[in-house]
N, C-alpha and C positions, 0 to 999 in steps of 0.2 A: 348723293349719299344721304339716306334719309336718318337711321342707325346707327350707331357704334359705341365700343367700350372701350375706352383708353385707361394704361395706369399711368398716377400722378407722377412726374417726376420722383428722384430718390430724395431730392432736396426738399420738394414739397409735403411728403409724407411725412419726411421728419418733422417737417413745421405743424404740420396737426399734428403729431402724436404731444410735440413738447408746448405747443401752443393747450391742446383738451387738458392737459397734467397741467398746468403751471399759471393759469389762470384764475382758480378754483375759487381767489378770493377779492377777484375782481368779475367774477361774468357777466354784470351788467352792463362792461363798455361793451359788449358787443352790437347794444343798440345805438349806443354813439358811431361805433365805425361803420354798421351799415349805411345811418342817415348821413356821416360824413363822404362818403361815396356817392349818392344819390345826390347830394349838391354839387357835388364834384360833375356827377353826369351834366346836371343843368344847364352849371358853368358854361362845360364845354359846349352845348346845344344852342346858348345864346350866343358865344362867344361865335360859332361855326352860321348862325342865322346870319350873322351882319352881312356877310357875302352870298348867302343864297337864304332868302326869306324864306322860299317854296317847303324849309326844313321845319318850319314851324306853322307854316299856313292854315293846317288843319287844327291847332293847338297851340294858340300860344302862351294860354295862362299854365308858367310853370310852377310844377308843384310836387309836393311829397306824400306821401299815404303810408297811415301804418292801420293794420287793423289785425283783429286776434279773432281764432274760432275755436271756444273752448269745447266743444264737441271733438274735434280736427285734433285741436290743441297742436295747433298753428299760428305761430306770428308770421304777418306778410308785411314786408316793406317794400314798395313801388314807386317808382318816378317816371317822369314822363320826360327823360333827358334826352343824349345823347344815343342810350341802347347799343348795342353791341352785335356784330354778325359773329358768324362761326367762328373764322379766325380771330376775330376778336377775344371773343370768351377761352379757347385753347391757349391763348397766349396770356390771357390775363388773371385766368382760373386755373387751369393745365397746369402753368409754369412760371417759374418766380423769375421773371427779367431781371435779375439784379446781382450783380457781382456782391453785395453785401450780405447776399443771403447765408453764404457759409459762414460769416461772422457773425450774425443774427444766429443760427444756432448751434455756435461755439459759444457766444452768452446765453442761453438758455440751458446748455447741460447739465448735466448734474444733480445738484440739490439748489441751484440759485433760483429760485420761486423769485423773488425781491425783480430782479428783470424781464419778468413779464411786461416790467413797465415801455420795455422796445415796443411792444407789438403797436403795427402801424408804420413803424420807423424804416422799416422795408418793404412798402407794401401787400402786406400779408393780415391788413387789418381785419380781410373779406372773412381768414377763417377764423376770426376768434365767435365764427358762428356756432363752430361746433363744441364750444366750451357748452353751450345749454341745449344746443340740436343732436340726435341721431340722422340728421339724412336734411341736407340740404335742396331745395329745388329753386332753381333761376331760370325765368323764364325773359326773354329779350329778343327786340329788334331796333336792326339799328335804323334810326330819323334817313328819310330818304331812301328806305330799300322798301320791296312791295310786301305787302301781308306775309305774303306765301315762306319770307329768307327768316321768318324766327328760329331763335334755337330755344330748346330746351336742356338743359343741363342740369346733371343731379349725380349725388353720392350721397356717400355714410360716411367717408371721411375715412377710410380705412384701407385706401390704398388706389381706387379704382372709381372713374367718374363714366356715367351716361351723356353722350350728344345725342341728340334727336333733332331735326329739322320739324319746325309745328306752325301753324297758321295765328299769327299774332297779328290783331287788327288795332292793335296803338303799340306807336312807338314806346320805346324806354325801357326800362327794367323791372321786374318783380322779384325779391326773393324772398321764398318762404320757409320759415324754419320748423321741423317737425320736433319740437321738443321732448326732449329726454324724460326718464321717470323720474320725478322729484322738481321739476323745477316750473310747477303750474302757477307759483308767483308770478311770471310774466304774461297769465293769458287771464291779468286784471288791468284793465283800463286806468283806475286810477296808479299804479304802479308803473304803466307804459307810460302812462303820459308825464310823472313825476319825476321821469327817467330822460323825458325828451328837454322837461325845466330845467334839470340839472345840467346837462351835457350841450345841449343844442340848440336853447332858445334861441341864440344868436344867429344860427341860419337863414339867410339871407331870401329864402324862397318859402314858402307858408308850408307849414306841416301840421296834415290834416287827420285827424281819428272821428269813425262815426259816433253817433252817439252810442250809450247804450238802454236797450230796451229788454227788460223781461231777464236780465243780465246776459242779454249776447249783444252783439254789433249791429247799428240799423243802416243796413248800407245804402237809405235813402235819404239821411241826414247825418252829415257831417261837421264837423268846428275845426278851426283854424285853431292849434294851440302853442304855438310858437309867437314871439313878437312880430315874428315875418320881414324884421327890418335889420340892416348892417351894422354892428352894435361899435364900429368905428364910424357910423355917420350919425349918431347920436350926440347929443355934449355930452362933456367931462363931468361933469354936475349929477348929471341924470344917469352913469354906469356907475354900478359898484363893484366895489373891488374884489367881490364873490362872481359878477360878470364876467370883469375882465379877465379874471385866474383861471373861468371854465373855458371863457373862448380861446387861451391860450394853450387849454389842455386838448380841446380838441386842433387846435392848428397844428399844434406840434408834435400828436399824439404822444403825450408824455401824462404821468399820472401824477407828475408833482407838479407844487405853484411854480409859478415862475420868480423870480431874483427879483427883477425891478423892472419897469414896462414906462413907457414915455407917449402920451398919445396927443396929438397937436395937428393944429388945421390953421393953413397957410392961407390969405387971401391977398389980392391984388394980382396984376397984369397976367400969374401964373398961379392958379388957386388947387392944393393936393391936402387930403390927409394923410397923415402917417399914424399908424398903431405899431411901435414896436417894442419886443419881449429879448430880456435878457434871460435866460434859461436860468437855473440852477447847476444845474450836471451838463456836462457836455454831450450833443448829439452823441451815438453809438461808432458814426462811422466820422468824428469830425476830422481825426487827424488821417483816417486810411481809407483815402479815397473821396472825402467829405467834402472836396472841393468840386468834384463832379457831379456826384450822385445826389446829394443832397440842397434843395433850393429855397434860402431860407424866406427870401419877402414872396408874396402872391401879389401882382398889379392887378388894378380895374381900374378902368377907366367908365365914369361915373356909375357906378356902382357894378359895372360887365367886367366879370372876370377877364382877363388877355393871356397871362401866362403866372408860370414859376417862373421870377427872374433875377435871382440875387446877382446872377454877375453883370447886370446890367444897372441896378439898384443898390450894392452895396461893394465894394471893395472886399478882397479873398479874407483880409485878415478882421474881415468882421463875420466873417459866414457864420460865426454860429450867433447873429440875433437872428429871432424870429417874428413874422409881423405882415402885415398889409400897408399898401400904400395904393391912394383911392386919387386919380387925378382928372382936374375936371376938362384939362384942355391939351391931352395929346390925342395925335389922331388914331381915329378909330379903325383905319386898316392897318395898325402896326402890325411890323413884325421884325422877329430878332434883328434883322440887318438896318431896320430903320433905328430901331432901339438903341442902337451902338453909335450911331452917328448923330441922335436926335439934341439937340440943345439944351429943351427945355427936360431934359431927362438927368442930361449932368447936372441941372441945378437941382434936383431931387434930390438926387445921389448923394452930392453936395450939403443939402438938408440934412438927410438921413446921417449923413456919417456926423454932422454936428448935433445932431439931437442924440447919437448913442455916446458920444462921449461926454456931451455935459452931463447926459444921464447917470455914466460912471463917475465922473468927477462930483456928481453930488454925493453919488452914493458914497466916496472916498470920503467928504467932509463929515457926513451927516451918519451915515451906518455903519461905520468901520465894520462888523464883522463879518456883514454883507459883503463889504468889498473884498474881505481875506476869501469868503466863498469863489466870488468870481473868480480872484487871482488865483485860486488855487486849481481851478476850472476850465479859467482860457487865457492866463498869464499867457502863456507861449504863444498863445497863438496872437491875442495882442502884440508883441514884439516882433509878429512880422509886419505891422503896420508900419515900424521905423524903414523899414528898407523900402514897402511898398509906394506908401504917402509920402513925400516929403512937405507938403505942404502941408501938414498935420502933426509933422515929428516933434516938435515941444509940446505939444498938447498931448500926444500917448506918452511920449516920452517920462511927462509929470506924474502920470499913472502908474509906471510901474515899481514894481519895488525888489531887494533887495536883499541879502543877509549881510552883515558885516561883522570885521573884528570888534567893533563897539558891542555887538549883539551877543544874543543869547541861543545861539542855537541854528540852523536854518529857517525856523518857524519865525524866529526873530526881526522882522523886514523894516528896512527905513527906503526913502525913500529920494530921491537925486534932491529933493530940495532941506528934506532932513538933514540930510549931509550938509549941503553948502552952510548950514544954518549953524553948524560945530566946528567949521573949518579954524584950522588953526589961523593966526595972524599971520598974513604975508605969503600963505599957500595959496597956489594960483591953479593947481589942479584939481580934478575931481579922481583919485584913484583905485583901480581894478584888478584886479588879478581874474584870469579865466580856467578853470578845471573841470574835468567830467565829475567832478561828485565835491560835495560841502565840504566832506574832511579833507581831500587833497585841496582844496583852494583853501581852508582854514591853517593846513599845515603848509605851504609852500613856502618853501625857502627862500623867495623872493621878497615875505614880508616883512623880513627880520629888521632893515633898515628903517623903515616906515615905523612899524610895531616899536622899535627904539625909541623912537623921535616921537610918540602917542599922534602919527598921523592915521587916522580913519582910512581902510581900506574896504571897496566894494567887494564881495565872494560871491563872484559868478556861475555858477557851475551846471544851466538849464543847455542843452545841445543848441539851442537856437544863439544864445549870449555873442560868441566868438562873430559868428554871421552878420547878427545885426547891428554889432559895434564897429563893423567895418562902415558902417554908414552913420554913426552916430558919434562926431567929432567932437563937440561940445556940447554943453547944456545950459540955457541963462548966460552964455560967453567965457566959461570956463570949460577951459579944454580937459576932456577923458585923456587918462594915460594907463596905460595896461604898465604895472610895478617892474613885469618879466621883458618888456620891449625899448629899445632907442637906448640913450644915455641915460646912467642915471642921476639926477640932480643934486648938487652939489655945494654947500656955501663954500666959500672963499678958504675959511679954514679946513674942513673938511678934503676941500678940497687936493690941499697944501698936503694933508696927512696921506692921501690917494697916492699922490706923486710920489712920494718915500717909500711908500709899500710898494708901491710896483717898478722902482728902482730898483730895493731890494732885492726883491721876487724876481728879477730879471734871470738870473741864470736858469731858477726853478720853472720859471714860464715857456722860456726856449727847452728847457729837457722835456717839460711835458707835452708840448705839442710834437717837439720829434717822434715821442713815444707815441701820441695817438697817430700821428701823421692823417691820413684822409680822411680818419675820421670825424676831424673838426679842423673849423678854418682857421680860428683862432683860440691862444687860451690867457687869459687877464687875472689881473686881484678884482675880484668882485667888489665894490662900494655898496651891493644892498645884503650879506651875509654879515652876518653876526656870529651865529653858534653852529651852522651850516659848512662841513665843507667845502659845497661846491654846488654849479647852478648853471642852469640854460640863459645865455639872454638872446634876445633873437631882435631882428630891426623891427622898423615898425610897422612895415605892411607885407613880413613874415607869417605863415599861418602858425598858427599853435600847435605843437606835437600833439594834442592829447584831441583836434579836431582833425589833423590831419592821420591818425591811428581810426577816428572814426571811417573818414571815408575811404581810407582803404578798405575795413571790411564791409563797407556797401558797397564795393565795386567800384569805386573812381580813383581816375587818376589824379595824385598827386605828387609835385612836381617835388624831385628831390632837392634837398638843401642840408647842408653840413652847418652844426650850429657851432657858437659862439662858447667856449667852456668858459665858467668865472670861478674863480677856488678863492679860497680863503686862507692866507699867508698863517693865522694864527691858531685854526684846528691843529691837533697831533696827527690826524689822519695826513694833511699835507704838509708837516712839519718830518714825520716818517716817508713822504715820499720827496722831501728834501734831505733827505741823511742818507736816503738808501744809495749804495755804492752797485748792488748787483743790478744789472740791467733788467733782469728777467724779472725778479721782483718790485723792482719799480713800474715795470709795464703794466704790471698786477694791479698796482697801485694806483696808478692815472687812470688806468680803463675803469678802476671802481668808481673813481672820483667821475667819470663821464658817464659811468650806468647807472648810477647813485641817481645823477642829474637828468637823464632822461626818463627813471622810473617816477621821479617828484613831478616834473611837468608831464606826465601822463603818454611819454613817448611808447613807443612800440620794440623791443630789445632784439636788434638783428639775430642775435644768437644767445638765446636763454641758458641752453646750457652751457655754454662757456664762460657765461656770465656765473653760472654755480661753480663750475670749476673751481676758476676765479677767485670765488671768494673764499671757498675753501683752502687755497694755499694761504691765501691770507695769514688766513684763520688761524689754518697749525705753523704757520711759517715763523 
């Protein structure tokens, strides 16, 4: 098959149409992303030599080339990497491999120009060539196939690409961009290469432009114009923090700084560096799907790229740092299944997760606003680290924060040790309440007790909360208590007052559970209502209504259970369903008082409209 014209995907069409519009005021990353790919090729060409030299034998100073011909008015970027057969290029160019791509442009529709800042984040960095080109050409073969298996590939980017089989006598890639009218700023030398300081000095492989002569390109003499060295095996001293911020814009193809970055070089018996980036904004795909797709550390082993390996380098509830980790003594045939069993890897891993959390903990003492950023970024996703680490959980744990009744708002956070820092004299808990949203955990009728008593309560209300407190019993040695679960605590007097009310309340107790009957197991005087008629309490390793409404509609099963009704002897609502003589109206009456109680804890109402019935007799009754 020497010929052919294929059309792009429907998915990739869309990507150039919203990728040429929406770029307009960034087009110069497109030189970062192509030189970000041509390392990438290298990468893999070194990475792939270690096991068969014969792939570099002919060639092994690897390298980058850019060069421009303002006659052509053409830019060419080439490397001598890895290179690509047919199917390669079909699969890599042809078609976007990625489940993320219909979310990639689902954020680009519309008028959101601002999230251009994705591109790269799904592999589609290849077209923001055509943001400055009418008509792309890539020429490629792949290391280890004969002259003869090049391909040639080309479009206009408008719907429809050329394959051509061509005789390519060096391996690697070329691609050349035919620029559009208006944008002959990039077929100046000093502009290309101002381009490559900004974006890519830190490329790890020498990036070459010829000189120029007579103002065009002398393609007899060339300069290295890149540092050409790994700007994580440099000292701290000698990068600056305009270094650091570019190398993390292209690792992570994101167009903003990074939050806060930690980089540190281990020596003795086991010697690695680590560079790593805490984002600003959360990856695109972190929570949907971001645990597969996305890989946030890159390994070398002394300075040889090996692979993407965050889940062998960083635990799931850190996935979104970004960064390098450079090691000087794992072995150099690794591969994933070594990686998983390797020793000297857990003590990495190890490292790394204690360098990204001091890191946040500094930023907590030293940048407060910084940290509201992050928390506000990967809060949640932080709090799966309680369930995941436990050997880490008072250390995230310290991290996170909070709204309370002390506070001002949801925006308002303290923090588990803030708290302990207010507690009253002689309170021995740290306490919680859990809701789907700030107003229902601000309003729960559960905190009227507490709230009495001016005890501090925590306001839960993130999806993850209910989850992760299933694994988070204490803090500093005081025990978590959720307000809504177990018994409620009691002094001696208090106590003495409980007993009398619910002596009293005796008759009223026994007619209202008659009345509900299966609908609940038991019904009590509450001890934590105050102004509240009535209230859920559930035990203590009970799920919460308002998480277990969640996962019924994701589809899971949740195990049924009949809760606990608690009323309040001294509302009139339950003072009229102690008077009422008719039975039909007092049934009225208890069902309110238990749908009342499952609409505050965020339950799910078997039967809505009878619940309106309901309360319309109430109402005119």
């Amino acid at each position: 098959m020497s010929q052919e014209t294929r059309k792009f995907e429907a998915e990739v069409a869309q990507v150039l149409h919203l990728v040429t519009h929406s770029l307009y005021s960034h087009k110069e990353i497109f030189l970062r992303e192509l030189i970000s790919n041509a390392s990438d090729a290298c990468d893999k060409l070194r990475f792939e030599a270690l096991a068969d030299a014969s792939l570099t034998a002919d060639d092994a100073d690897l390298r980058i080339q850019i060069s421009w011909d303002p006659d052509a008015r053409t830019i060419s970027v080439r490397d001598n990497g890895i290179g690509m057969s047919r199917e390669d290029v079909v699969a890599n160019i042809g078609t976007i491999a990625s489940s993320g791509t219909r979310r990639y442009l689902e954020a680009l529709s519309g008028e959101q120009k601002a999230d251009a800042r994705l591109i790269g984040q799904f592999g589609v960095g290849f077209y923001s060539a055509f943001v400055v080109a009418d008509r792309v050409t890539v020429i490629t073969r792949r290391a280890g196939q004969p002259t003869g298996s090049g391909v040639r590939w080309e479009s206009d980017g408008k719907g429809e690409y050329s394959l051509e089989d061509q005789n390519v006598t060096e391996r690697g890639t070329t691609v050349v961009l035919h620029l559009k009218e208006g944008e002959d700023e990039f077929l100046k030398r000093w502009q290309l290469r101002s381009l490559v300081t900004k974006y890519s000095d830190h490329v790890a492989f020498p990036i070459r432009m010829p000189q120029e002569k007579d103002g065009k390109p002398d393609p007899t003499d060339f300069e290295t114009i890149n540092s050409a060295s790994a700007l994580w095996s440099r000292s701290k001293s000698e990068i600056s923090d305009d270094e650091y911020k570019n190398f993390y814009k292209a690792l992570g193809h994101d167009f903003n700084d990074p939050l806060a970055w930690t980089h540190n070089r281990v020596e003795g018996s086991q010697s690695f560096t680590t560079l790593l980036y805490v984002p600003e904004q959360p990856p695109f795909d972190l929570m949907m799907g971001g645990r597969d797709e996305r890989k946030g550390l890159k390994l070398y082993i002394k300075r040889v790229f090996i692979m993407d390996a965050a889940e062998e380098l960083l635990p799931n509830y850190l996935r979104f740092v970004r960064g390098v980790i450079d090691a000087d003594d794992l072995p150099l045939n690794v591969s994933r299944e070594i990686l998983q069993q390797n020793r000297q890897l857990e003590k990495i891993k190890a490292a790394c997760v204690k360098r990204v959390l001091d890191l946040l903990d500094k930023l907590s003492r030293d940048e407060p606003e910084k940290f509201v950023t992050f928390l506000n970024s990967f809060g949640n996703t932080l709090k799966e680290g309680i369930v995941e680490d436990a050997s880490n959980r008072e250390r995230i744990a310290k991290l996170l924060r909070f709204a309370s009744t002390k506070g001002e708002g949801a925006q308002k956070t303290v923090s588990f040790d803030d708290y302990m820092g207010r507690m009253a004299v002689g309170q021995d808990a740290i306490w919680y309440v859990t809701a789907d949203s700030y107003a229902a955990a601000a309003g729960s009728p559960q905190l009227e007790a507490l709230k009495a008593k001016g005890i501090e309560v925590l306001l839960m209300f993130d999806r993850v909360d209910e989850w992760m407190l299933g694994y988070l019993n204490e803090y500093d040695g005081k025990r978590l208590r959720n307000v809504a679960k177990g018994e409620f605590p009691l002094d001696e007097a208090d106590k003495a007052k409980q007993e009398a009310a619910s002596a009293e309340a005796a008759p009223l107790l026994e007619r209202a559970k008659t009345l509900l009957g299966e609908r609940v197991s038991d019904v009590r005087v509450s001890a934590r209502l105050t102004d509240s008629p009535s209230c859920l309490a559930l035990a203590d390793f009970e799920m919460a209504p308002h998480l277990a409404r969640l996962l019924r509609e994701a589809g899971q099963e949740v195990p049924d259970s009949k809760p606990v009704l608690e009323i309040n002897p001294a509302h009139p609502l339950v003072k009229r369903l102690s008077n009422e003589s008719d039975d039909v109206k007092a049934g009225d009456l208890a069902g309110l008082l238990l749908e009342q109680a499952e609409i505050t804890a965020g339950a799910q109402l078997a039967d809505p409209a009878a619940f309106v019935q309901r309360m319309n007799r109430v109402l005119l009754g």
